[in-house]
C-alpha positions, -999 to 999 in steps of 0.1 A, spaced: 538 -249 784 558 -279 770 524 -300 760 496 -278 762 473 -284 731 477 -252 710 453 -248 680 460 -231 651 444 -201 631 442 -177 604 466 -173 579 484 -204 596 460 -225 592 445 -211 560 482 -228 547 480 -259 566 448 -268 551 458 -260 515 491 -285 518 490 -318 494 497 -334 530 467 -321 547 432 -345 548 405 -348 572 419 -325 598 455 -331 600 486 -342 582 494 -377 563 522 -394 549 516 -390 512 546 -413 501 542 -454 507 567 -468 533 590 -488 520 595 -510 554 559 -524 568 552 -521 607 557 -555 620 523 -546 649 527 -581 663 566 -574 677 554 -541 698 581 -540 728 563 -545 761 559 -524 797 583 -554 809 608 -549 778 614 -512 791 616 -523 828 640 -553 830 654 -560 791 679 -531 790 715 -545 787 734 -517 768 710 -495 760 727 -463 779 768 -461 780 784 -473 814 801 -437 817 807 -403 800 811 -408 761 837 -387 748 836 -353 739 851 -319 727 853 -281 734 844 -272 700 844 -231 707 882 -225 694 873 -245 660 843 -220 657 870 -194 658 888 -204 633 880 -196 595 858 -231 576 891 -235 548 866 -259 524 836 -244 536 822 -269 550 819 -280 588 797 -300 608 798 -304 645 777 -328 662 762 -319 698 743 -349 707 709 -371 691 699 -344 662 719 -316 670 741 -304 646 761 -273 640 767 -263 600 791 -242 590 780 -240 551 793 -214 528 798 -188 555 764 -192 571 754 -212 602 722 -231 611 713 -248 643 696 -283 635 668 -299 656 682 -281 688 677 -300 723 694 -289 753 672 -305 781 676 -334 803 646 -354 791 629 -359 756 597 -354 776 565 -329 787 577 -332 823 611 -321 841 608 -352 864 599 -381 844 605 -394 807 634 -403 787 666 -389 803 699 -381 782 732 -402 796 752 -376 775 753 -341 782 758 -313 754 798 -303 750 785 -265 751 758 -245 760 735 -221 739 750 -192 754 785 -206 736 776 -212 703 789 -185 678 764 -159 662 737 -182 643 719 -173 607 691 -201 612 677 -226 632 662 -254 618 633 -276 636 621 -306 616 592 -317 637 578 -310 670 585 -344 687 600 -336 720 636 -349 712 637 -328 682 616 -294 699 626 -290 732 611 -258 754 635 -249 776 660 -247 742 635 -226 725 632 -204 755 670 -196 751 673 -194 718 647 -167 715 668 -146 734 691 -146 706 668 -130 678 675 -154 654 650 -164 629 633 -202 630 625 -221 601 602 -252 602 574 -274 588 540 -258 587 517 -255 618 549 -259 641 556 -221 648 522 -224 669 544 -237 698 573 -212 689 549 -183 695 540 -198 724 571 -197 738 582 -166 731 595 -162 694 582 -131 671 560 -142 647 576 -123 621 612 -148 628 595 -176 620 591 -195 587 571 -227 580 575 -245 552 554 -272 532 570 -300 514 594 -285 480 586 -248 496 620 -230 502 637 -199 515 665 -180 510 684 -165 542 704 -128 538 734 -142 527 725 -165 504 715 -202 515 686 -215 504 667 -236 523 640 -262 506 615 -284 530 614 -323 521 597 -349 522 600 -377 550 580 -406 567 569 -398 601 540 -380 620 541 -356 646 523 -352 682 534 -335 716 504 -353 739 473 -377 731 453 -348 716 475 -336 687 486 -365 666 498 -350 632 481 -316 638 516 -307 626 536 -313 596 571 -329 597 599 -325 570 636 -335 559 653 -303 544 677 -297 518 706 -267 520 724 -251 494 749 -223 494 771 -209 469 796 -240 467 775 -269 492 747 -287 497 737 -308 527 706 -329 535 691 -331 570 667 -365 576 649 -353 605 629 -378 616 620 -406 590 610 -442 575 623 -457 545 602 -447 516 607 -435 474 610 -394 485 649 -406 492 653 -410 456 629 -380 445 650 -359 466 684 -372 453 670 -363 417 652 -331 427 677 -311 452 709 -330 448 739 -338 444 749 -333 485 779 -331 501 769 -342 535 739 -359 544 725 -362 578 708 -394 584 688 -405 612 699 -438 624 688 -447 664 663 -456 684 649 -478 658 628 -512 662 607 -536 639 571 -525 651 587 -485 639 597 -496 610 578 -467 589 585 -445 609 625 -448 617 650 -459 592 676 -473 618 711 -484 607 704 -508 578 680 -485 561 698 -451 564 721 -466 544 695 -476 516 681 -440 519 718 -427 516 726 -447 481 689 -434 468 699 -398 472 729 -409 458 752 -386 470 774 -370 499 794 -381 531 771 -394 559 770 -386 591 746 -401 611 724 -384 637 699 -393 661 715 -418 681 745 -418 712 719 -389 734 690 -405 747 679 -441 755 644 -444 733 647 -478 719 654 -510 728 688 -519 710 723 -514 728 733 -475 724 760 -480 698 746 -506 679 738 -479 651 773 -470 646 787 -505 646 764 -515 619 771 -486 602 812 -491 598 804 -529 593 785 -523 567 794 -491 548 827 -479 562 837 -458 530 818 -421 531 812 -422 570 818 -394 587 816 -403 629 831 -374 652 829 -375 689 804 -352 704 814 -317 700 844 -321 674 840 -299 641 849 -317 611 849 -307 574 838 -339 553 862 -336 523 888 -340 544 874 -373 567 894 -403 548 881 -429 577 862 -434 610 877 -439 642 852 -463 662 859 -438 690 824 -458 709 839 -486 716 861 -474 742 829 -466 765 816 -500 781 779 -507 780 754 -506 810 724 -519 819 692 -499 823 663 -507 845 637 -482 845 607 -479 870 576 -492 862 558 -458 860 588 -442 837 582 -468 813 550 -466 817 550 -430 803 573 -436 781 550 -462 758 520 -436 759 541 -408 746 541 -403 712 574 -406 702 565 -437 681 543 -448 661 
């Protein structure tokens, strides 16, 4: 159920095939990268294997019960709490929405093989407070994950994603009629108020060898009465930062992908250096960076995105441990809580990295 090929119809794909992002039978990036692929720097079968020094932590990273914070009332009305690689609790003018939610052990179509997390979630599903939303940017498998779909479903709470995704929601269990799907600019409005706007971003999309981009993929914007917060997804560097800055701006927090980046993804992933080019071109709001300290699915030591991040732009970070609700206004400066875990060295077999280069989780 996790990568079987799923084809879209009707009114779904009526929409799909209407979108400014739609030619010749699936989706394209419509805004120029702004960082070229270097194609000749590709890392190899023997990279993955036997060049891993620090790319998983040597123990346990630290990490917080968040479930008394959630009890207690959001006094700016605004609170974040990260749960691992895109996961991210918001609290935003007395709503709450889920982002990019990924529970399982591997960011893969198989139980047994694939990228494996080295940090576990600080709480499960069935602890997280009553939920308004739950946003999906793309259907990648570290950003949808099927057994975290299966349990939210349970819930009743209503999805919202970029078009042609909900075909795999249905599939695993969600109403029809609690799913949204968005095109790029499109946006809803929830029951008490939030409005949610899909966004451009610079990626592609893909669950097996059969489907690239038969899906769309997005960044979204959120605004509630007093707050607004952007949420990168998955993304290269590229002008729709600054179109966005101008058009659903100005932010007070914005979520920026910054791991499992490398040269030859360079369109595709912003990593470290470029999140914070994309942050000054929206040109507004705290950052907290996402997408990183969860899953080993680059080359580059595991914390190398956050030391390059408080080398480099240390005012405006916002860096809690896993599981620790913070409200931005009130973050003044970043504890560099990461370098208290040593590094270790991963050595993958042969066949794991084998199917981990044939996935497409890069481009």
């Amino acid at each position: 159920m996790a990568w079987f090929s799923r084809h879209p119809t009707g009114l779904r794909l009526e929409r799909m095939r209407a979108s400014a992002q739609y030619a010749d039978g699936g989706f394209v990036n419509t805004y120029p990268a702004s960082t070229p692929r270097v194609t000749d720097d590709r890392p190899s079968l023997a990279d993955f294997v036997f060049r891993g020094e620090g790319r998983t932590p040597a123990g346990p990273l630290p990490a917080l019960d968040p479930r008394n914070a959630w009890t207690r009332p959001v006094e700016t009305g605004l609170r974040a709490t990260w749960l691992g690689h895109s996961t991210v609790l918001l609290e935003i003018d007395g709503v709450r929405i889920l982002t990019d939610p990924v529970w399982g052990e591997r960011a893969s179509p198989f139980s047994f093989l694939g990228p494996k997390r080295f940090q576990p979630v600080p709480v499960d599903i069935s602890a997280l407070p009553p939920l308004d939303a739950v946003l999906i940017s793309h259907d990648h498998y570290d950003h949808l994950d099927y057994p975290s779909i299966r349990e939210l479903a349970k819930l009743r709470v209503p999805f919202i994603t970029s078009l042609g995704v909900g075909v795999h929601l249905e599939a695993w269990g969600v109403p029809p009629e609690r799913i949204t799907e968005l095109d790029w600019w499109e946006r809803i409005t929830l029951p008490r108020g939030l409005t949610i706007t899909a966004a451009p971003s610079h990626h592609f999309s893909g669950r097996s060898l059969r489907d690239r981009n038969a899906t769309l993929w997005s960044s979204f914007a959120l605004r509630g009465e007093r707050h607004a917060v952007f949420f990168s997804g998955d993304t290269g560097l590229s002008p729709h930062f600054a179109e966005i800055g101008e058009r659903l701006g100005p932010f007070d927090l914005v979520m920026i992908e910054v791991g499992a980046f490398h040269p030859s993804w360079g369109s595709v992933h912003l990593g470290p250096d470029n999140a914070i080019d994309a942050w000054r071109q929206l040109g507004s709001g705290k950052l907290l960076p996402v997408h990183w300290g969860t899953f080993n699915l680059a080359m580059h030591p595991w914390a190398e995105p956050a030391d390059v991040l408080l080398a480099k732009s240390p005012e405006g970070l916002v860096m809690p441990r896993l599981g620790e609700p913070v409200e931005p206004s009130r973050v003044e400066s970043v504890q560099p809580w990461w370098r208290d875990v040593a590094p270790g060295h991963w050595q993958g077999s042969a066949l794991e990295a084998a199917e981990f280069l044939v996935l497409p989780a890069k481009d």
